[in-house]
N, C-alpha and C positions, 0 to 999 in steps of 0.2 A: 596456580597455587592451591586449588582445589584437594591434591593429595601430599604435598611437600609436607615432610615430617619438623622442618624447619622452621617453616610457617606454624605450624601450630606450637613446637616449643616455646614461640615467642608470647606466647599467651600467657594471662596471670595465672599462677596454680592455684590449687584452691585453698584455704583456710580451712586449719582443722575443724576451726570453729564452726565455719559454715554447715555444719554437717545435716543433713533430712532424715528425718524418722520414716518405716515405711507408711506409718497412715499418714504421714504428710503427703503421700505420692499416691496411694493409689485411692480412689475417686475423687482426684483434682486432676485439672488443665492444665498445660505448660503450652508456653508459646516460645519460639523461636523467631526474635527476630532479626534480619540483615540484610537491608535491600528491602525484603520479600517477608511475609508473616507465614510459619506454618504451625500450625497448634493440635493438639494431640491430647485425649483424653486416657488416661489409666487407668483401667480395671481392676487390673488383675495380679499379682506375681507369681511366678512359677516356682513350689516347696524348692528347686534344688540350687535356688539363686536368696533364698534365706539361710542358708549357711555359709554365704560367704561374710570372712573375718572383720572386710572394711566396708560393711552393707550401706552403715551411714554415711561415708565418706563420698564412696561412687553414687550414693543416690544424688550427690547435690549437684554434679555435673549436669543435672536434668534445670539445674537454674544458672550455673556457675560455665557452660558450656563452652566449649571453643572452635567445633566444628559438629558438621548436623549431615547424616545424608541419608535422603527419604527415597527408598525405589520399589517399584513391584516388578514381581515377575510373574506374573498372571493368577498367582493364585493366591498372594497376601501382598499387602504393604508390611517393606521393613523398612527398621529405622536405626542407623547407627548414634546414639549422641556421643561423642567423645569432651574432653576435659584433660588438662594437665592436671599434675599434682604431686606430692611430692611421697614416697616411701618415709618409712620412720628415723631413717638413718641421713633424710636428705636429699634420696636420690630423685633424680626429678621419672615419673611414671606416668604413664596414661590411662584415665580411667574410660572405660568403654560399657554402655546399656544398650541392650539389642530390645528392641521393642515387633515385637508381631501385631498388625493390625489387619483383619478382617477386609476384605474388597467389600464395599459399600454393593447392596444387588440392585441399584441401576446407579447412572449418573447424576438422579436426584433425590437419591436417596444421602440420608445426612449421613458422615462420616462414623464409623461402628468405634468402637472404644477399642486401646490397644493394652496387650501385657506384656509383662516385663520377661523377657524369656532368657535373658540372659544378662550376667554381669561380672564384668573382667579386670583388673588392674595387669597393666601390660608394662616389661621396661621399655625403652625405646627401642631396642634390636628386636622383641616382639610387635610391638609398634611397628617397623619399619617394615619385617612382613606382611603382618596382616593387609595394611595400605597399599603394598604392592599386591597382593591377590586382590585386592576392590580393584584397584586402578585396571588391573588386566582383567575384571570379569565386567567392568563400566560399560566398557565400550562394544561391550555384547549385548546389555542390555535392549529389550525393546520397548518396555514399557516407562512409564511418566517416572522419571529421577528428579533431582534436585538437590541441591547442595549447600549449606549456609557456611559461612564462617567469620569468628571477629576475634582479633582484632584483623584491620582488613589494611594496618599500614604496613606490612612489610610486604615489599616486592627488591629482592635481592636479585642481583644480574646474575645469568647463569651461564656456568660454561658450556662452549659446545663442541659436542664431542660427537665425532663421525664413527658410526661400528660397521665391518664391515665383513659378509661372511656369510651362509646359507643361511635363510629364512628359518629353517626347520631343522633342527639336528636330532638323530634320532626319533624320529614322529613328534617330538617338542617344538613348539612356537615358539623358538627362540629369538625372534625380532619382535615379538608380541611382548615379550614377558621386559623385552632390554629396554622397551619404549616405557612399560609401566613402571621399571627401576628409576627411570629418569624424571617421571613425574614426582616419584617421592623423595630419593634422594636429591632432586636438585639440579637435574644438568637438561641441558638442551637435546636431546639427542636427534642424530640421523643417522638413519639404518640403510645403508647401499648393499644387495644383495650383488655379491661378488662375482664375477666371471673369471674372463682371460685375469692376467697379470697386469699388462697393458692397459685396458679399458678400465678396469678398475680403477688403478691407479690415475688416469686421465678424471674420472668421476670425483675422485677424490680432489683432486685440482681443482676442480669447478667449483668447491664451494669455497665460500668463505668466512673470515674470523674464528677458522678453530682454533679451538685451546687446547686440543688434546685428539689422541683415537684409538681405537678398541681393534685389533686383528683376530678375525676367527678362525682359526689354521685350522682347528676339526673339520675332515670335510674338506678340507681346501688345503693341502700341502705345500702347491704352487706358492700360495702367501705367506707374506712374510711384511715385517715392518720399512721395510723400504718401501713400503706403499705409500708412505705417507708424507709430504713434503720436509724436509731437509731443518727446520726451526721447528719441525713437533719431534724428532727423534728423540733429543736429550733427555729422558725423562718421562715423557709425557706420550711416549706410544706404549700398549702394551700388548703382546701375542698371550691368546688362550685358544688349549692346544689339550683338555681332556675331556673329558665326557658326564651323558647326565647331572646329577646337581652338582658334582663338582665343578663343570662347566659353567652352571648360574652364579656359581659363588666365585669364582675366576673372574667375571664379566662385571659382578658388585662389586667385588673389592677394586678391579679396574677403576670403574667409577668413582667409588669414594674417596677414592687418592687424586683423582683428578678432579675433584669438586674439593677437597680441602686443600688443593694446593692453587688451585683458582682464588679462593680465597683467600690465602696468605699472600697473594698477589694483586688482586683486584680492588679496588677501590667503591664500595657499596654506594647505594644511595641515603639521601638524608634520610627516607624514611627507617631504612635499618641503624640509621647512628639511634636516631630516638629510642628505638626497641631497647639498643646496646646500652645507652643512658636509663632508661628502667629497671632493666634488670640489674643492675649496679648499684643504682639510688635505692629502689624498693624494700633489699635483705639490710640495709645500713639505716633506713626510718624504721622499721619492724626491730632493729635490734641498739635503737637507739644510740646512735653512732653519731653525736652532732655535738660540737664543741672541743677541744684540744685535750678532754682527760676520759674522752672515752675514743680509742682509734680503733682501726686495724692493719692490718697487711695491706699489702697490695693483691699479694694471692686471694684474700679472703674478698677483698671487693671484688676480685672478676671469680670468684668461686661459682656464682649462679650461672656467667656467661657460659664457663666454660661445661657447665652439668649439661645444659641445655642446648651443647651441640653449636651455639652459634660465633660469630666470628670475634676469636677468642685474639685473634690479632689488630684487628679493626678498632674492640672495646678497651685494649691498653694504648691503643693512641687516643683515644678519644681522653683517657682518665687522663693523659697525661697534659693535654688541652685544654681542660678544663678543673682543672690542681696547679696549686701553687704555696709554695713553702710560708709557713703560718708563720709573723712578726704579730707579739703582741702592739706593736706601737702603730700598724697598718693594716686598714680595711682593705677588703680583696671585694667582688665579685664573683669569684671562683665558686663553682659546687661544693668542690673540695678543696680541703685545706692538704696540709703533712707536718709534722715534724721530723727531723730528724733522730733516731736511734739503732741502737747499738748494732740491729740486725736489719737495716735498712729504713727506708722512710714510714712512717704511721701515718696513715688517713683516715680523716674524720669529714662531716657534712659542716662547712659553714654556716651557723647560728644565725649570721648577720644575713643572710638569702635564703633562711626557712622557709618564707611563706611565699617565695620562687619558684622552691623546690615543689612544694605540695601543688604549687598551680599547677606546674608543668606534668606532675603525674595525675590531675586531675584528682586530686583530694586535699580534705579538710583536716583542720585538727583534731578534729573526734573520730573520724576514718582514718587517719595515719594512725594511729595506736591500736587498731583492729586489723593492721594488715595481717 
């Protein structure tokens, strides 16, 4: 879960409100904790990261964070902090501060202050790459890394999907770079470097529980989708068959269609229904949605699920599990109420299980009105 762009959508975005001034940041400490404590002094900011537009917004990521990763490469400590958040229109983006910190010149020398060297608001398709070049430059690393992240409840099952095809295409790491796609988008991967036709396809038999698989015909003409046993064809095998990045973008979009149709199909764990129920509840306390004459859509209750990439089919079974048709003459239980009109059912938060609701998200009534 360390690089899954999914996992971190599930995190709270930040509050405009929330927002840092830069001398609230720089000569003060922030700590990171999850698991593990890592804490980081600021210096300094770099003139060409004071022009950016939402300086206040991204600063607050540095307390409001949702993922944290501290590595050197022998001549500095860097530090990525990232943060959800939302663009003006809604959209949900990611804030990103690159911090440069000084190597300490020995082991017992105290940790040197770090600055601010960079600051970025990303969509999530920049998002998505950027995590896939960390995830494939990680594992090259030699020196001391580290990784934080919260919230730390979702572990979604992930599909597995078999790629199979030459290592290297064109002087590119192509099994290097398909393994780091999979740690961010979401799927399990195994990468069998192809041979005979034959043999191949015997490798392929050998494993089990796929959900899906990738054909890399560049390089390998002999190949073809009959590699793959006879319940993954319909659908769920795909051939990519061109070159350089059109070839990586062949091989993600493979992927993504076979991770959101895993989805549409699979059955999460509890810990994601929770996630699902947050982000549903959350924009409906913030926009005071609780009682029978303030409703909305259905569209608009799964409107956050669905910004944020996650399982937008999962979170309408869940609403509909936990809703039930509003009678003034009878008390519910339910989160949510409905009534009926004219353009479909209106959903509101149950009155009568307010202080349910705030338990469950882990807030009070003075905190629900600042979400």
């Amino acid at each position: 879960m360390d690089f899954n762009l999914r996992a971190l959508c599930a995190a709270r975005a930040l509050d405009a409100s929330d927002a840092l001034r830069l001398d609230q940041v720089v000569g003060h400490r922030f700590e990171f904790r999850s698991g593990i404590t890592m804490a980081v002094d600021i210096a300094s900011c770099s003139a060409a990261c004071l022009i950016e537009d939402n300086l206040p917004n991204i600063l607050k990521s540095l307390t409001g964070w949702a993922r944290v990763y501290r590595y050197s490469d022998g001549e500095c400590v860097t530090w990525h902090i990232l943060a959800l958040s939302e663009a003006d229109d809604g959209t949900p983006v990611v804030n990103r501060i690159d911090l440069d910190q000084p190597l300490p010149a020995s082991r017992r020398s105290p940790s040197a202050a770090a600055s601010i060297a960079g600051l970025r608001q990303m969509t999530l398709e920049e998002a998505s790459d950027w995590l896939i070049a960390l995830s494939e430059r990680w594992t090259s690393l030699r020196g001391q890394k580290a990784i934080l992240q919260q919230p730390k409840l979702l572990r979604p099952a992930q599909p597995r999907i078999v790629v199979t095809g030459s290592p290297t295409v064109g002087g590119f790491p192509i099994a290097q770079h398909v393994y780091a796609m999979g740690r961010v988008l979401g799927a399990d991967i195994k990468f069998l470097n192809a041979s005979s036709f034959r043999d191949t396809r015997q490798r392929i038999f050998d494993e089990t529980n796929l959900h899906g698989g990738i054909v890399i015909v560049t390089g390998n003409p002999h190949l073809n989708a009959g590699l793959m046993p006879s319940d993954l064809v319909e659908g769920r095998v795909y051939e990519c068959n061109t070159t350089g990045t059109d070839l990586v973008s062949e091989i993600r979009t493979a992927i993504e269609l076979l991770v959101e149709e895993f989805e549409n199909t699979a059955s999460d764990s509890v810990a994601e229904d929770e996630v699902l129920m947050r982000l549903m509840l959350r924009p409906m306390i913030s926009h005071s949605k609780i009682g029978q004459y303030n409703h909305c859509s259905r569209e608009e209750v799964l409107l956050t699920v669905k910004a944020r990439r996650q399982n937008l089919r999962r979170a309408d079974e869940l609403l509909t599990q936990n809703a039930e048709k509003f009678l003034s003459t009878q008390e519910s239980d339910k989160f949510f109420l409905w009534k009926a009109h004219n353009e479909g059912p209106e959903f509101f938060l149950n009155p009568k299980v307010i202080a349910t609701i705030y338990d469950f998200l882990g807030m009070t009534l003075a905190t629900a009105h600042a979400v």
